[in-house]
N, C-alpha and C positions, 0 to 999 in steps of 0.2 A: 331752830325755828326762825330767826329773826334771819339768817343766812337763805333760806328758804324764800321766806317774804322779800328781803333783797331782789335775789333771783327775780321775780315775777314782776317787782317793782321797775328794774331798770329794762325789763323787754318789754315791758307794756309803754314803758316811758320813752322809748326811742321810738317804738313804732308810731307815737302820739304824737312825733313830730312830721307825720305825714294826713295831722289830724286836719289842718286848713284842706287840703285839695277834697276831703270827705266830708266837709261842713256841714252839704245838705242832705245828712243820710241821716235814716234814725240812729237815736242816742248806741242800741245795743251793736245794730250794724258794726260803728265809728271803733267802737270797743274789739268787736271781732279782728274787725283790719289791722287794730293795734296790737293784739296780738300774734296775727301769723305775719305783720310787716317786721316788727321788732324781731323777732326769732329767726328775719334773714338780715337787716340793718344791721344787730348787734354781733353776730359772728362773722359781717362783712367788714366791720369797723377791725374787729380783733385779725382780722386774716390781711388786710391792708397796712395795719402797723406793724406788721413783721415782714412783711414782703416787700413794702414799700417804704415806709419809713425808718425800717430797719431798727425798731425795736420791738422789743420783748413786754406787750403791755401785759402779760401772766406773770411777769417776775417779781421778785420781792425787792426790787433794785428803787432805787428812788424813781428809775424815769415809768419805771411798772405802776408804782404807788400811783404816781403821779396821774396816769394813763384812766386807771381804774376809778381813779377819784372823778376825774375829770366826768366819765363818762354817765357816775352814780348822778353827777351832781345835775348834766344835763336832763338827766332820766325825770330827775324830781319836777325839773323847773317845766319840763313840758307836760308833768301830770299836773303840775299847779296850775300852771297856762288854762288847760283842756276843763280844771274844777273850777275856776275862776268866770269862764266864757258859758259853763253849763249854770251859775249860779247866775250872773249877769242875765242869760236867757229867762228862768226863771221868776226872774223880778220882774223882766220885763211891762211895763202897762200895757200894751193892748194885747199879750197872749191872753187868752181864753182859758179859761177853769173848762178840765172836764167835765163833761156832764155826768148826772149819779145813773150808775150800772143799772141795766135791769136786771131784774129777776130772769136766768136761763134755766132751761134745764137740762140736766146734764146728760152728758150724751154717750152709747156706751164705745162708740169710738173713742169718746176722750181721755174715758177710764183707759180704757186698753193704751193708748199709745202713750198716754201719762205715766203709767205703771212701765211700759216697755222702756221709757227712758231711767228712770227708776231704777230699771232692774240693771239696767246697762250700766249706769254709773255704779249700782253699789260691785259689781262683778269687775270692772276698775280698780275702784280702789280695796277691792278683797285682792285681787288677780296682783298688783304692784307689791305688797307684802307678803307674798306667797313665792317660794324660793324656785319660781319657773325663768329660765335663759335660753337664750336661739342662740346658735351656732355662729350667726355675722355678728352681733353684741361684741364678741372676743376675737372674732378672726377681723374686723376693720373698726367698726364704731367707735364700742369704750378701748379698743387699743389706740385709735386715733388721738381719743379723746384723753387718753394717759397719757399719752408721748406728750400731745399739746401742754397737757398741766404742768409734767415735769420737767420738761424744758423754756416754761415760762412763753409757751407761745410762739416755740420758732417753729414757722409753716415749713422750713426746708427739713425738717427730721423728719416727715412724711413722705418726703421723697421715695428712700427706696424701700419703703412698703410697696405690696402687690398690687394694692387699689391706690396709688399716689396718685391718680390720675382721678381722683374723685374728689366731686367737689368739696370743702372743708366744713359748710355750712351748719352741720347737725354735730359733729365733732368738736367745733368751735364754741358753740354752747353749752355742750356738753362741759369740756372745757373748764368754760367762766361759770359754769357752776359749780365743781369741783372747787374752784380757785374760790368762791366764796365760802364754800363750806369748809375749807382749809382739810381737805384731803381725797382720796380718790375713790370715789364707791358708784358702783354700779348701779345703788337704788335710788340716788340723786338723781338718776340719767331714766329712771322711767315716770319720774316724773314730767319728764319735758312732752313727750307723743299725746300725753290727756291733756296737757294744757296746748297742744294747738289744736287737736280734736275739740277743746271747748271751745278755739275760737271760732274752728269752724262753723261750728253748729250754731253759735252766738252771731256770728256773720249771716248764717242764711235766715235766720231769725228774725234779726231787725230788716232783710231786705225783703220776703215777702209781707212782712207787716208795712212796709212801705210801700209794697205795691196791693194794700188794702185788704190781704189774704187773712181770713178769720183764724182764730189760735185753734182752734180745732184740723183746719186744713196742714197749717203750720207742724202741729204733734204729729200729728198721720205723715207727713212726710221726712220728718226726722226721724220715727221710730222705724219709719223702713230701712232709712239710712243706716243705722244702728245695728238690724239686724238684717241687712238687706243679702248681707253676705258675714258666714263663719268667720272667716279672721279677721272680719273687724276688730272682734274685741280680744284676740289674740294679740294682733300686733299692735293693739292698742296700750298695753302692757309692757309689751317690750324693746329695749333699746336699740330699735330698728331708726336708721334715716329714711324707709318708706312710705310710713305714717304720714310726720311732717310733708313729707310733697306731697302724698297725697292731698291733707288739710291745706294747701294753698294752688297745688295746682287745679282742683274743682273748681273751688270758690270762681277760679279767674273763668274756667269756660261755661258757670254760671251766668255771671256778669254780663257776659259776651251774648249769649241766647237772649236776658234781658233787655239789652240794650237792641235787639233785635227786633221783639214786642215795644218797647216805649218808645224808640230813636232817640232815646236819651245820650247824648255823648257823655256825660260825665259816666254813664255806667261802662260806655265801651275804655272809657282811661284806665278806670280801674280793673279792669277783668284782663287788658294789654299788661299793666303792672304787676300783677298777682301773676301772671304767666311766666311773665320774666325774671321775677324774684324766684321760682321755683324750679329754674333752670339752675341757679347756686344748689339745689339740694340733692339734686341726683347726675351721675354721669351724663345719662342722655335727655338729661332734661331741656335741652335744647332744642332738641331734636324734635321732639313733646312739643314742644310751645311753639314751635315751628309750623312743625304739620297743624296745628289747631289754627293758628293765624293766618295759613292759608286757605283750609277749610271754612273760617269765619270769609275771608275774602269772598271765596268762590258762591258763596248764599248772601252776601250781606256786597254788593262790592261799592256800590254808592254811596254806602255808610262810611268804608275801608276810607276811600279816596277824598270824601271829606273829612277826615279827621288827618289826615296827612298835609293837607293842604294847608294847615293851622300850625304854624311856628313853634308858638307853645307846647302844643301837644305832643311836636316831634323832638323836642326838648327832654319834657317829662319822658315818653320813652325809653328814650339815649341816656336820662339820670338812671332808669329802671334796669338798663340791661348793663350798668356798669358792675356788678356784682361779678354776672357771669363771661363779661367782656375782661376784665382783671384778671382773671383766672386763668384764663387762655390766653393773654398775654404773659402771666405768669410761666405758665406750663412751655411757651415758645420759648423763652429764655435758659428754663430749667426741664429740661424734657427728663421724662421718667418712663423706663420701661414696662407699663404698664396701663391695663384700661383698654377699654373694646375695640380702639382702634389699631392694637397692635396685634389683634388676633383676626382682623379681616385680611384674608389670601385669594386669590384667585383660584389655588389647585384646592380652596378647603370648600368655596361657593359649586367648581366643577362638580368633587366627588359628593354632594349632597344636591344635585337636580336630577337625578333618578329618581322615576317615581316612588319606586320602596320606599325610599329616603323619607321622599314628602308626604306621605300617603302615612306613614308610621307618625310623624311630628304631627300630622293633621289629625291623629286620631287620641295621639297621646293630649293635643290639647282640646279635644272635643268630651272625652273623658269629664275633664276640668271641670268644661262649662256649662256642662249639661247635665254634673250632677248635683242638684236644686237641694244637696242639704249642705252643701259648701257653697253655693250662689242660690238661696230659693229667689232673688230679683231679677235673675234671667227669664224666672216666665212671664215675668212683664214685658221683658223685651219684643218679643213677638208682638203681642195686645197692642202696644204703643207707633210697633211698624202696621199693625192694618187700621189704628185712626188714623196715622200718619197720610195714609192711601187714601181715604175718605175726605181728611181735611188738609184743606192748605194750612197747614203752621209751620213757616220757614225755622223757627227759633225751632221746633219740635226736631224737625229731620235736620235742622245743626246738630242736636245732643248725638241723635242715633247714629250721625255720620260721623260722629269724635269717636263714639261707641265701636262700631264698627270698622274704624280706622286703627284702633288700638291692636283689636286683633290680630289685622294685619301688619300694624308694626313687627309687635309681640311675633308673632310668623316669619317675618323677615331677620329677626333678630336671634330666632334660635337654628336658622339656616344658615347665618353665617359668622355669626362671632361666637355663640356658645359650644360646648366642646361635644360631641356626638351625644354621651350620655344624657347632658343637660338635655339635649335638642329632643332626641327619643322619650323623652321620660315629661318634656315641658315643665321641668324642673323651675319650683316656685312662682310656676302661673298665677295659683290663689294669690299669690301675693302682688304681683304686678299688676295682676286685674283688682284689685282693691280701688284704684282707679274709675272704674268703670261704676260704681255703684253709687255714688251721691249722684251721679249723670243722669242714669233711668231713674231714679229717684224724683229727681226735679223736671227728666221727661214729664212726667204725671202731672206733674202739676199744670206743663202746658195741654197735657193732654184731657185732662180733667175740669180745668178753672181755669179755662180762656174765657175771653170775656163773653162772647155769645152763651157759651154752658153757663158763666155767673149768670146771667140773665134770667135763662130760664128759670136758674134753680130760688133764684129769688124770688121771681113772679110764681112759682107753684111752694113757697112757702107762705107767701103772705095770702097764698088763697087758701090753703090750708089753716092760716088762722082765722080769715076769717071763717070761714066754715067750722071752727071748732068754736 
């Protein structure tokens, strides 16, 4: 237990050290970011002393001790910092006392999404003690994360694994939690996918309460998220690294849509930085963050070019992409047989642009997405492109164009690096599009409670009361 609390302590406590650039965000926001920042900070920190500084911070060696102390100790000092600055704010004299709540009444959407989240979390933690395992869990994950523990943390014993070419990120936490519980179990590691799922949810929580969205709107949109799509709560369970990037590569093309609606630059920082931290969790997470930041350009490009034009900004950046800048420096010094780009050929792209070929991939993945009891939020999809039609919302047709870009990724991706079967069969689509559903999720929200719709819907409530 106390090994456990550790764990949580020191990832929340490292990402709390990127609590200054988040100051002006609500309290829960601040907390989200400290959880899915911490969760790439601390397996970047564990993946740099063995690469770089050429020890072993998982070993029982004095300089490991050492290392792990070290890191505990900073962990505290920036939760103390972050309780210290939240109590200071609260004394504050001229902050303002709430005023006393009125009397609502309850609404039966809020039962329902109240309950839906509910049911979600208890199906979590039923679902974590329930003796269910995937197939990648043992073929890279917790193998990864085994190697890492018993060898104290050397990133080169991953080498000649098949997936060596994957980034460490989720493996590495894996890891240092093993190393605090002092042995190697599989059920320590499905802990880790619900606590960034909380922080994601805890992230979009505090930001549309910051952008003045009633908690009834807030539930509605998270319960869709929840069950917007079946493997949610499958792979929410299990010690998958697709989770984790999911819970931070959202959040950041969140960000980015908002900062769209506000022209707040402090939200386009953050949603640049959540991109580029979650380019450390997945192979082509890069690639990901890539295409998303120029699809941001290509609708937003005035916003782009000012925020470049800002020294700082391009700073913070450059701090943000060293995770997955390291890595690939890494990997040029220590190349490994292994990973997507050693299965791109030109005779494998030739013999798959027949139509058969394509016409077979495109039906194996239409299969997927169209059937609404593995994705019932695809039929949003639609609905959201004909407001889209109707209304100019740049930030709207950003999401649907990230949406929609995915798939064509996803398309390009099983034409030319997946092995025929994969390609034919869209072999774990559900799982790659997991992606795709906190997206049209948060569509809605632009699609539904833009600010002209609040308008309305508040001018025909308050006639409504008065008429009652």
């Amino acid at each position: 237990m106390i090994a456990t609390l550790l764990f949580f302590v020191t990832v929340i406590g490292i990402g709390l050290l990127l609590d200054p650039f988040f100051a002006h965000m609500h309290r829960l926001e601040r907390l989200g970011l400290a959880i899915l920042c911490g969760s790439v900070l601390l397996p970047f920190l564990l993946f740099f002393a063995s690469a770089y500084l050429h020890i072993l911070p998982l070993a029982k060696t004095g300089v490991g001790v050492f290392f792990r102390s070290g890191v505990t100790v900073l962990a505290l000092a920036s939760i103390a910092r972050f309780l210290l600055s939240e109590i200071r704010a609260l004394r504050a004299p001229g902050r303002s006392r709430s005023a006393p709540r009125k009397k609502r009444r309850v609404q039966i959407s809020v039962m329902i999404s109240t309950l839906s989240l509910i049911a979600f979390a208890f199906f979590v933690v039923i679902g974590i003690h329930t003796r269910l395992f995937g197939w990648d869990e043992y073929s890279y994950w917790m193998y990864a994360a085994k190697v890492l523990t018993v060898t104290g943390g050397d990133i080169h014993a991953l080498l000649p694994n098949a997936y060596g070419s994957y980034p460490p990120g989720f493996p590495e936490l894996a890891a240092w939690n093993d190393a605090l519980q002092g042995d190697v179990s599989i059920q320590h590691a499905k802990w880790m996918a619900p606590l960034y799922f909380l922080g994601a949810l805890t992230l979009e929580w505090g930001l549309f309460k910051r952008y003045q969205t009633s908690t009834s709107r807030i539930l509605i949109i998270l319960a869709l998220t929840v069950w917007g799509c079946q493997s949610y709560d499958l792979f929410t369970i299990l010690a998958y690294g697709e989770m984790p990037y999911v819970d931070l590569y959202t959040p950041g093309v969140i960000y980015l849509a908002f900062s769209m609606r506000s022209k707040d630059m402090r939200d386009l920082n953050t949603g640049v930085i959540l991109l580029l931290f979650s380019a450390f969790l997945r192979v082509d997470g890069w690639i990901v963050a890539g295409f998303t930041l120029v699809l941001f350009f290509l609708f937003n490009a005035r916003q782009v070019l000012t925020a470049v034009r800002a020294k700082k900004r391009l700073l913070a950046y450059a701090c943000a992409a060293l995770p997955i800048l390291l890595w690939n420096l890494y990997l040029l010094h220590h190349p490994t047989l292994a990973g997507w780009g050693t299965r791109l050929t030109l005779s494998r792209v030739d013999a798959r642009l027949p139509w058969p070929f394509m016409s077979r991939v495109l039906g194996a993945m239409w299969m997927t997405v169209s059937n609404l009891r593995v994705y019932p939020i695809m039929a949003v999809y639609p609905l959201l492109i004909g407001y889209a039609l109707v209304k100019r919302n740049r930030a709207l047709w950003f999401l649907l164009a990230v949406v929609l870009t995915q798939f064509a990724y996803l398309f390009t991706a099983y034409m030319t690096v997946f092995s025929s079967f994969e390609a034919l069969h869209a072999s774990s689509l559900d799982r790659y599009l997991l992606r795709v559903d906190p997206l049209i999720s948060a569509g809605l929200f632009f699609a539904l409670y833009d600010e002209k719709t609040t308008r309305v819907w508040a001018t025909m409530s308050q006639a409504r009361r008065r008429a009652g």
